[in-house]
N, C-alpha and C positions, 0 to 999 in steps of 0.2 A: 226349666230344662233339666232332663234326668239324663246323666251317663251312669254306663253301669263300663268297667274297666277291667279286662282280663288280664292280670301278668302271668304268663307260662315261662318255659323255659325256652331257652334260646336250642335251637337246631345247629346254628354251629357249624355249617360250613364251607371247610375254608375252600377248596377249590371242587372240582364238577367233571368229570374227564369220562368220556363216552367212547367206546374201540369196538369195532367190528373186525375180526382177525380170520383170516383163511389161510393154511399152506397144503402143501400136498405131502409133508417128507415128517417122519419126527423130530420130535423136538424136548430140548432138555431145559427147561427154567430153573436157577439156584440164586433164590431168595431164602439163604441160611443165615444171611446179616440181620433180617424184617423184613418182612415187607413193608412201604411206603404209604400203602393206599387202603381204605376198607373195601372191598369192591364184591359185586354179586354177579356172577358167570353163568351164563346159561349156555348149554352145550346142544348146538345143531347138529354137527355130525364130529364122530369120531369123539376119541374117550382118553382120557389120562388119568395119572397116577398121581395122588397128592402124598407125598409123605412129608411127616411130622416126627419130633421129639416120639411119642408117643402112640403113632399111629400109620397105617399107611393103608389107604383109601380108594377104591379108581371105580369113578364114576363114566357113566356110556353117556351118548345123546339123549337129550328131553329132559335133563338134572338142571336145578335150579341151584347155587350154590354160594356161602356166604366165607370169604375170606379177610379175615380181620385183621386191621392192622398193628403189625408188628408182628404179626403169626412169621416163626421161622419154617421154612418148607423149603422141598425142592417138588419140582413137577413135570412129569413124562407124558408129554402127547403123541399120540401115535391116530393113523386112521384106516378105515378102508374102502376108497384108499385116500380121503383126505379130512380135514379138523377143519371145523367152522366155527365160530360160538361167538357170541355179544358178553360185553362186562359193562358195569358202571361202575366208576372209579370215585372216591369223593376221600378228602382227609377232613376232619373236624377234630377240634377241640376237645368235643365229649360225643363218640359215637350214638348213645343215645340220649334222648330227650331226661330216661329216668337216669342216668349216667351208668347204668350198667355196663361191663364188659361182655363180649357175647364170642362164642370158638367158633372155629370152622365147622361147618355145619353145612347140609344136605338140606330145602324146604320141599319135600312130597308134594307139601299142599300147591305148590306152584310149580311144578316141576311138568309145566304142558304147556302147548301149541299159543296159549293166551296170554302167557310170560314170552314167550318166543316175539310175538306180533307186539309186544308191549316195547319189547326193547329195539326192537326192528324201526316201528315208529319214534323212539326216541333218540335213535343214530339218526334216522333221517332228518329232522328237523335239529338237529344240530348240523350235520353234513352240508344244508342249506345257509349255515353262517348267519342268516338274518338275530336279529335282538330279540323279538318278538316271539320268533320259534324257537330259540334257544330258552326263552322264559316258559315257554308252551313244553319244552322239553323237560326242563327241572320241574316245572311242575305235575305232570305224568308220574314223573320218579316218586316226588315228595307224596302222590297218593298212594303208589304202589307199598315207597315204603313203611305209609303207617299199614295198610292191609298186611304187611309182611311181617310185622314189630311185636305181634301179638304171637306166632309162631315159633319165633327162634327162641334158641335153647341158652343162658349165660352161661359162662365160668362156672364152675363148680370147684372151690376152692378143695384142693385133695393135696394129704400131706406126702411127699415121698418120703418112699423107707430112705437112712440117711445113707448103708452102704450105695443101693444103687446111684443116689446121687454125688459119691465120688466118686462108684465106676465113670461114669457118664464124664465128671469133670476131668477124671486120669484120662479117659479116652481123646477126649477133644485136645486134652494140652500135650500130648504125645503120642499124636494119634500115628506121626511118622515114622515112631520107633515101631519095632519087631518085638516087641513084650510078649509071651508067655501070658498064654490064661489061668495059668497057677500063678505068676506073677501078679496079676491082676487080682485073682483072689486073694492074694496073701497081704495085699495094699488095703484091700478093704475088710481083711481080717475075717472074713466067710468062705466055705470049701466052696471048689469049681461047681459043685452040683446047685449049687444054692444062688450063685452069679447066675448062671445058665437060668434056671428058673425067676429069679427076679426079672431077668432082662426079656423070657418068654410073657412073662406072666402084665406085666408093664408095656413093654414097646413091642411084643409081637416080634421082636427078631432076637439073634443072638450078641454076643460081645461082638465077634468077630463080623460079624455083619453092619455093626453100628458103626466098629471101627474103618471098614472098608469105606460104609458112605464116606465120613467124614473124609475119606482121602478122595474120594471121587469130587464132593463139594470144592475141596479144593482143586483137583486137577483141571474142573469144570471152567475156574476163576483163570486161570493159568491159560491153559486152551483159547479162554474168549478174551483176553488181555495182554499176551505175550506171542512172541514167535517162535518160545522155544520147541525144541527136538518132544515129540512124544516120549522119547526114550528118555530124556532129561527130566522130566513132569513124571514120567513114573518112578523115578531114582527122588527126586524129591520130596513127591510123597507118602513112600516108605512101599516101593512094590520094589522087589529087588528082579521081576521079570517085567519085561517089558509086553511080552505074550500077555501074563496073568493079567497085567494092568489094565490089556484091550477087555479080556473076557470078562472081568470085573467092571469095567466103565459099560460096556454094553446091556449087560443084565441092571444095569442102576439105573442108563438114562435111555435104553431101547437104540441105542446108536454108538458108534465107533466113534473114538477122538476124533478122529479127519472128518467125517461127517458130524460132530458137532460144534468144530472150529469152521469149518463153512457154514452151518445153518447160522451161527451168531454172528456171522462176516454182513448180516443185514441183509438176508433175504427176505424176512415177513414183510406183509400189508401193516400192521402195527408194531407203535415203539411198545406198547404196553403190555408186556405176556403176564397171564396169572400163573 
């Protein structure tokens, strides 16, 4: 008797989590800590905004999309007039088989009616609870995702210039103070014209623009976690108007604090927003 023995690499993983989400209203997601889960989102109706450290992104219906875990983001959905989309959620050990790291990313090549009907069938047969079709479901996925595995785009290891990287670190650890943009340039020892351009050049927005999210990510936290006064939550995280604070939180997450302390009061169909 002849065996012949293949050892590959282990898949790895650890849990399997399948959501089908619909609401009718926007909505703000702030996953600025990591996100928790690697998961791939496909958009039925209505469109959001992904913003990143370095980017910000907004994908419409029929996008196929890969959000990795640990990726720090917040996420504006908005629809007309409502958001629908499928994700699959899964945590492993080693995201890939090659151990590679892999970014947020957009897949074209899947980004139609056939990825739609793929995930459709794989809520469903989980939805049904049984053993059988939930094995019949991961294994859907685990074909999908080698067809998908050959597509996506890794890491690209890139050095940042080291001023903007203690713009970026000044910002975040004092993001409540009222600092001056010549303050800020004189911190990292480069004239205002030269911040502005790095921070164009890099993350597509301005100082003052990074510094505002970071106040919105937190008022965001505050909002869905506490009962304080609006007006408190703007005084805390460095808007000395309470007006400013709305017009700023609005343009960040498409919605007014009171409308985003109700939509996270637990109206969605799922616990699992991307």
């Amino acid at each position: 008797m002849n065996t012949n023995m293949i050892i590959g690499g282990e898949l790895g993983i650890d849990s399997f989590l399948v959501s089908h989400t619909h609401f009718d209203h926007p909505y703000y997601n702030n996953s600025s800590d990591g996100y928790v889960f690697t998961s791939f989102g496909y958009i039925v109706r209505g469109s959001v905004e992904i913003i990143t450290l370095n980017r910000n992104v907004r994908l419409g219906a029929g996008t196929l999309f890969l959000v990795p875990q640990g990726l720090k983001y917040c996420s504006a959905w908005t629809g007309a007039p409502d958001v629908e989309f499928f994700s699959v959620h899964t945590t492993m050990k080693k995201f890939m088989i090659s151990g590679e790291k892999y970014q947020f990313q957009t897949i074209p090549e899947f980004s139609n009616e056939k990825t739609e009907m793929l995930f459709r069938e794989i809520f469903s047969l989980y939805e049904r609870g049984e053993p059988a079709d939930k094995i019949r479901g991961l294994g859907l996925y685990c074909l999908f995702f080698a067809d998908v595995l050959p597509h996506l785009e890794p890491v690209r290891a890139a050095a940042i210039n080291p001023a903007l990287a203690d713009a970026l670190d000044y910002i975040e650890r004092n993001y409540r103070a009222n600092f001056s943009m010549n303050e800020l340039a004189d911190h990292c020892m480069i004239s205002v014209s030269h911040l502005f351009h790095l921070f164009s050049k890099n993350l597509g927005r301005t100082p003052v623009a990074y510094r505002n999210e970071c106040r919105i990510k937190r008022a965001a936290a505050l909002l869905r976690d506490t009962k304080k006064m609006v007006e408190e939550i703007a005084g805390e995280t460095g808007f000395n108007s309470a007006i400013y604070f709305r017009e700023v939180f609005r343009s960040v997450t498409g919605m007014t604090p009171i409308e985003y302390r109700t939509v996270s009061a637990g109206e969605l169909t799922s616990d699992i927003m991307l």
